[in-house]
Each structure stands twice: as C-alpha cells, then as structure tokens.
One Martini backbone bead per residue (centre of mass of N, CA, C, O) as a GRO file, in nm:
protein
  192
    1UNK     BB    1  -0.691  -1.901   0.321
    2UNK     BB    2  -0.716  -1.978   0.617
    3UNK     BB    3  -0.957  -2.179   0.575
    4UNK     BB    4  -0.764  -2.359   0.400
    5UNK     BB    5  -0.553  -2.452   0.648
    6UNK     BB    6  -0.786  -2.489   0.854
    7UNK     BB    7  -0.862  -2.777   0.646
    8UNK     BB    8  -0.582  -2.912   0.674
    9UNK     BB    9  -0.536  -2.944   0.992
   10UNK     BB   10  -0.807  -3.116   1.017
   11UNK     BB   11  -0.758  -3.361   0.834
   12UNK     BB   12  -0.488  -3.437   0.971
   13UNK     BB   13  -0.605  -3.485   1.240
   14UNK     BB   14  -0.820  -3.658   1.178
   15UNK     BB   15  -0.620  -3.878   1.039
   16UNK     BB   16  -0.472  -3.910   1.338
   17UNK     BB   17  -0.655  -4.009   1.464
   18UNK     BB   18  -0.754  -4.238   1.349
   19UNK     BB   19  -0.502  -4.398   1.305
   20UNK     BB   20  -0.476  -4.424   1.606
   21UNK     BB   21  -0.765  -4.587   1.640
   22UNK     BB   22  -0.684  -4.845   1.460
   23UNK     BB   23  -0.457  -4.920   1.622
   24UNK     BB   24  -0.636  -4.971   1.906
   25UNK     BB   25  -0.807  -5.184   1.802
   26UNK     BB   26  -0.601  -5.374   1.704
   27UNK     BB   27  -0.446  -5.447   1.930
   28UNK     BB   28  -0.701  -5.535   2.137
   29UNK     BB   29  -0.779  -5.786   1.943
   30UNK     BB   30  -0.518  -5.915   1.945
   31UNK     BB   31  -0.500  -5.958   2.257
   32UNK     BB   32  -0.780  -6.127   2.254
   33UNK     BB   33  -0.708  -6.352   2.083
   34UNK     BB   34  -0.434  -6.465   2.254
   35UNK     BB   35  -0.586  -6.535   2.485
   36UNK     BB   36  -0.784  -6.734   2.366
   37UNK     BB   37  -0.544  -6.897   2.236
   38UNK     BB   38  -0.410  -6.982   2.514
   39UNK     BB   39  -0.663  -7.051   2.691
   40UNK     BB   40  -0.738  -7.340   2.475
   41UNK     BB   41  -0.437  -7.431   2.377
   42UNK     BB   42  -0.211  -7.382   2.626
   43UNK     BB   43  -0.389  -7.324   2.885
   44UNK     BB   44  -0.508  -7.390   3.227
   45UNK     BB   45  -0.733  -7.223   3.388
   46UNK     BB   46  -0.740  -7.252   3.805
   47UNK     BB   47  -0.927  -7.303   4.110
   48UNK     BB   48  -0.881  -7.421   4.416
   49UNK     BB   49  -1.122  -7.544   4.650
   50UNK     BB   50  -0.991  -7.735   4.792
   51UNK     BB   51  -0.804  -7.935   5.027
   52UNK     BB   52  -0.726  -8.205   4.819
   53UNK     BB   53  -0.413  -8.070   4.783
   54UNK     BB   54  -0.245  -8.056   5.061
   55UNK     BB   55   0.012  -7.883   5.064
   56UNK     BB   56   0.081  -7.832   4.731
   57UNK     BB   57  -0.207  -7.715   4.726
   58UNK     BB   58  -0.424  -7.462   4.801
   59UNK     BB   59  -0.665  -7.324   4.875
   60UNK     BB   60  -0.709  -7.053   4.642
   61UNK     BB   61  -0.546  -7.145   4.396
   62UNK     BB   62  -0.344  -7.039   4.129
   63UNK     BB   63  -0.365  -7.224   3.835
   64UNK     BB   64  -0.130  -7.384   3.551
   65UNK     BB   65  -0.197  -7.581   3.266
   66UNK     BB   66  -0.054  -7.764   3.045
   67UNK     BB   67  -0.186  -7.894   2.700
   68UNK     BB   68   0.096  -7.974   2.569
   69UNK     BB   69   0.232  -8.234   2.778
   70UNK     BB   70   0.085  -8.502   2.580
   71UNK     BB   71   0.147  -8.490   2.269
   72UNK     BB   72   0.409  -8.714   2.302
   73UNK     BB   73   0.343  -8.789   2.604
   74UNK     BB   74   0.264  -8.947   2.895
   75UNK     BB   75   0.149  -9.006   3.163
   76UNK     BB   76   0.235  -8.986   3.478
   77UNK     BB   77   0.346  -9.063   3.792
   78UNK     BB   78   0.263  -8.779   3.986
   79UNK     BB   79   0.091  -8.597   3.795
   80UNK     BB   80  -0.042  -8.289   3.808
   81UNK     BB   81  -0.380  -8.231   3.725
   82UNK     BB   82  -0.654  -8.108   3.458
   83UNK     BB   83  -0.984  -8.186   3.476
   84UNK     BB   84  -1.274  -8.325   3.459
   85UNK     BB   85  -1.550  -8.442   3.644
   86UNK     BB   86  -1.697  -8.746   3.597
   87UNK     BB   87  -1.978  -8.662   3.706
   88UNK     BB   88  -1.921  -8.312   3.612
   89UNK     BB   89  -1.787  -8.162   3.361
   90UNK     BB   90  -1.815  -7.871   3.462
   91UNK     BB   91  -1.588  -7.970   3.682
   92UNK     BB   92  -1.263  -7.871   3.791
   93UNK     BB   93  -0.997  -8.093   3.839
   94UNK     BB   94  -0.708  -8.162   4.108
   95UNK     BB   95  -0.486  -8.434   4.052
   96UNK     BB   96  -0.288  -8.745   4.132
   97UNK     BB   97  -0.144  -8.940   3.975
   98UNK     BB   98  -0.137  -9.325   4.079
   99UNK     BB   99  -0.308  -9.491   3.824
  100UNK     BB  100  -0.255  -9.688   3.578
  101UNK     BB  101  -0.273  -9.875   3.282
  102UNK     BB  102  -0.353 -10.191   3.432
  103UNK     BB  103  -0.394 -10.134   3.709
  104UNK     BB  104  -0.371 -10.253   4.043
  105UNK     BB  105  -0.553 -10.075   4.304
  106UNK     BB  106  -0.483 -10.087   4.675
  107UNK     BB  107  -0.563  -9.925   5.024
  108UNK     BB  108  -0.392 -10.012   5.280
  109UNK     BB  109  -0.382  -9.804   5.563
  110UNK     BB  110  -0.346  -9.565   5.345
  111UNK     BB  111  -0.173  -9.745   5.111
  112UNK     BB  112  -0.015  -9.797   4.826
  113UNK     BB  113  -0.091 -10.063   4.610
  114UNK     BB  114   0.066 -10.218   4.309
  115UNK     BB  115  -0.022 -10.541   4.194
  116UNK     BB  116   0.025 -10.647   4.486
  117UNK     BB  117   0.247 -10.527   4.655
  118UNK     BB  118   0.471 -10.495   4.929
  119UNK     BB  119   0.541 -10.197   4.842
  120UNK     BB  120   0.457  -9.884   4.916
  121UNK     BB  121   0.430  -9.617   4.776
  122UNK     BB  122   0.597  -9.314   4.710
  123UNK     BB  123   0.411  -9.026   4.967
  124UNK     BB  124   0.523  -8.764   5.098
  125UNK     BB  125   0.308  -8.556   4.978
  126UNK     BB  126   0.141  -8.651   5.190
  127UNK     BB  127  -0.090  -8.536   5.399
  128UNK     BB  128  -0.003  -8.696   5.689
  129UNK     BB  129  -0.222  -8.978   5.787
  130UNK     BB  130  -0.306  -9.212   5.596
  131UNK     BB  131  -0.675  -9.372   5.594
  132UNK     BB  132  -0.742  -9.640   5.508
  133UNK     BB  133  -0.970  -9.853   5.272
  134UNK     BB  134  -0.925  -9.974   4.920
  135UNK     BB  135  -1.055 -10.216   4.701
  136UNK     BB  136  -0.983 -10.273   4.459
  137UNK     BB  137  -0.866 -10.110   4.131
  138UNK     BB  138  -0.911 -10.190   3.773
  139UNK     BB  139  -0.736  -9.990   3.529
  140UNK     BB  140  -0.798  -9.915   3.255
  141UNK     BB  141  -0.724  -9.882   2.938
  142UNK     BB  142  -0.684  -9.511   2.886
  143UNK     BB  143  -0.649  -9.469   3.220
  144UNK     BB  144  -0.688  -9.313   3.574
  145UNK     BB  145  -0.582  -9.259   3.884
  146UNK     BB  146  -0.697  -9.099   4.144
  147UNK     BB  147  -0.545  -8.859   4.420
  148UNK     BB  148  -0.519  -8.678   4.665
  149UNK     BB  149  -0.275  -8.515   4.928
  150UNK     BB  150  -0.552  -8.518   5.131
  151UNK     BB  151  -0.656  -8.810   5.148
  152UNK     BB  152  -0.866  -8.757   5.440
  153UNK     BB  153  -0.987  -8.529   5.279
  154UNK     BB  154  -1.048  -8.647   4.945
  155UNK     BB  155  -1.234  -8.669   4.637
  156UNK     BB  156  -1.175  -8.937   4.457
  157UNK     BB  157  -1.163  -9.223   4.271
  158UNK     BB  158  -1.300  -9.379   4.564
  159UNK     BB  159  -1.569  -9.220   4.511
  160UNK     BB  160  -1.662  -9.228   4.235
  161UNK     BB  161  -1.851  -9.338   3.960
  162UNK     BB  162  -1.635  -9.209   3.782
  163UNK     BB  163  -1.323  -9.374   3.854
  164UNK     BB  164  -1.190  -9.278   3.568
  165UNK     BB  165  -0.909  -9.050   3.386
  166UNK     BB  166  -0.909  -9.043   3.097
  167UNK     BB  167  -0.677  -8.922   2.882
  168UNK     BB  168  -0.862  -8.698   2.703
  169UNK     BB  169  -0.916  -8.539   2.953
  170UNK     BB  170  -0.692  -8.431   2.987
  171UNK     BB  171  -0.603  -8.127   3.004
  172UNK     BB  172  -0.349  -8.084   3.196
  173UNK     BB  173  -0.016  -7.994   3.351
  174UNK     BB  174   0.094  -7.861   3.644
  175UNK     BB  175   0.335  -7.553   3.653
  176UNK     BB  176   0.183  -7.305   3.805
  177UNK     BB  177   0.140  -7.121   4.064
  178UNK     BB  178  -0.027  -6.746   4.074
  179UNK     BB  179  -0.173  -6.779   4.312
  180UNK     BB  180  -0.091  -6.687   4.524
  181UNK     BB  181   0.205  -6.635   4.433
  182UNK     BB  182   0.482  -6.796   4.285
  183UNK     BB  183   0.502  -7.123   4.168
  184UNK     BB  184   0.719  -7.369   4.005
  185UNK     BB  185   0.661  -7.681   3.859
  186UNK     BB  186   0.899  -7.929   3.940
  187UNK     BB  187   0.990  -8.246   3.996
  188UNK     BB  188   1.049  -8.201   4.304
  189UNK     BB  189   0.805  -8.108   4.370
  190UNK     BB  190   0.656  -8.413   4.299
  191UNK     BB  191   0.801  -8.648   4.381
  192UNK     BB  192   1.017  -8.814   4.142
   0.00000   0.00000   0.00000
C-alpha cells in the first residue's frame, strides 16, 4: 500500500513538474515571437557610429525609430529618420529629412536653400557653423534629401553616389533614445 501512495505522489509531481515546464517553455516562445515581431513590425534599434548628426544624437547612442510612423502620412522636413545607406544597404543610417519630394536644394555658405529662396532653411539645431557649397541638387519625386545635423562632420546626401533616399527606403522616425539616458523625441526635440 505505501508504494502505491508513493507511485501517486510520485505521478501527481512528475505531472506538475512537466505542467509547469510547458508552461515556461510556452512564456519563452511567446516573449521571444513577440520581440521579433516588435523588431521587425514596430520598431526600428540602430546605434548611432559616427557624430554626424551631434548634438541631437551623440556618436554610440541607443536609439529606436516607429516604423509605422509614415503608414497615414508623408514624412516631413526635419523628420530624423532611419533608413538603409543608399551605397551599401546593409548598413543602417540616422539623418534629417532637409530636401523634400520635387525641391531643388542648395547650400550656399554652410546654408541651405530650397527652390531658390533668398531666406535659408532655419537650422538652429545644426552643430557649430556649417560651411561649405553644394548643388544644387534636384530631388526626385518620392525621394528625400538627408544631413546630418554636424554638417561639418557628416557624409550625407552632398556626397553619396546615390544621393536621394526613396520614401519606401525609410525605415521608421526616430522617437526616442534610450541608451545612454533615455529622451523621448516629440516635436521641439526636432526644432519643428
């Protein structure tokens, strides 16, 4: 009779023992699909490599960008986004939207001027005083001309060979670093 009591208590251990190893195993599969399809559907993790777009973003900053921040609407000038380097895809890039679909851009003495305007671009969020002359550089409809906000620093738009990033390439707008520090990216970040 005891081994019949201790083949009971034994069974009724082994079943909660697997009951609770299913049940942890179902958690894992679960927290691991849902971080895939945050990853892939919802957000965009990049670390930022170089200081080109400093002050705003600082060189091995944690940031995430919405990727379905353009599903409803178009994006917009100085929109910081992330997208894939038009040189080499495989390599993500972070820049601010300046040249939008149809303008013709141009900077003149570190200024940035579209369409021909005599009143450059308001740029307070640009690092130092930008120099230098570019263009004009006439954007494609449904491309996007991109700088870095360390324009002095910063490989961008004026220099690559495929100078214009289609609006399909855009990955998401950055919304928020979270490494080092955490800030949350809303419209006065962006100097809107």
């Amino acid at each position: 009779m005891q081994k019949l009591e201790k083949a009971k208590v034994w069974k009724r251990l082994s079943y909660s023992v697997a009951k609770e190893l299913v049940s942890w195993v179902a958690v894992v599969f679960f927290a691991v699909g849902a971080a895939l399809f945050i990853n892939q559907v919802i957000i965009v993790n990049a670390m930022v490599p170089s200081g080109s777009m400093e002050d705003t973003i600082m060189t091995n900053d944690r940031i995430a960008a919405f990727r379905l921040s353009y599903v409803f609407s178009d994006p917009q000038r100085f929109h910081i986004v992330v997208f894939p380097f038009p040189d080499d895809e495989s390599i993500l890039f972070v820049k601010r939207i300046i040249g939008m679909p149809g303008e013709v851009v141009e900077i003149i003495d570190g200024q940035v001027f579209i369409d021909g305007s005599t009143e450059p671009l308001e740029d307070s969020f640009v690092k130092g005083v930008p120099h230098g002359n570019s263009g004009p550089f006439e954007v494609p409809e449904g491309s996007y001309f991109m700088l870095g906000d360390n324009r002095n620093n910063s490989r961008d738009s004026r220099y690559w060979n495929n100078r214009f990033v289609e609006r399909d390439q855009i990955l998401g707008r950055v919304i928020l670093k979270y490494f080092p520090g955490f800030r949350l990216y809303t419209l006065e970040n962006f100097s809107e």
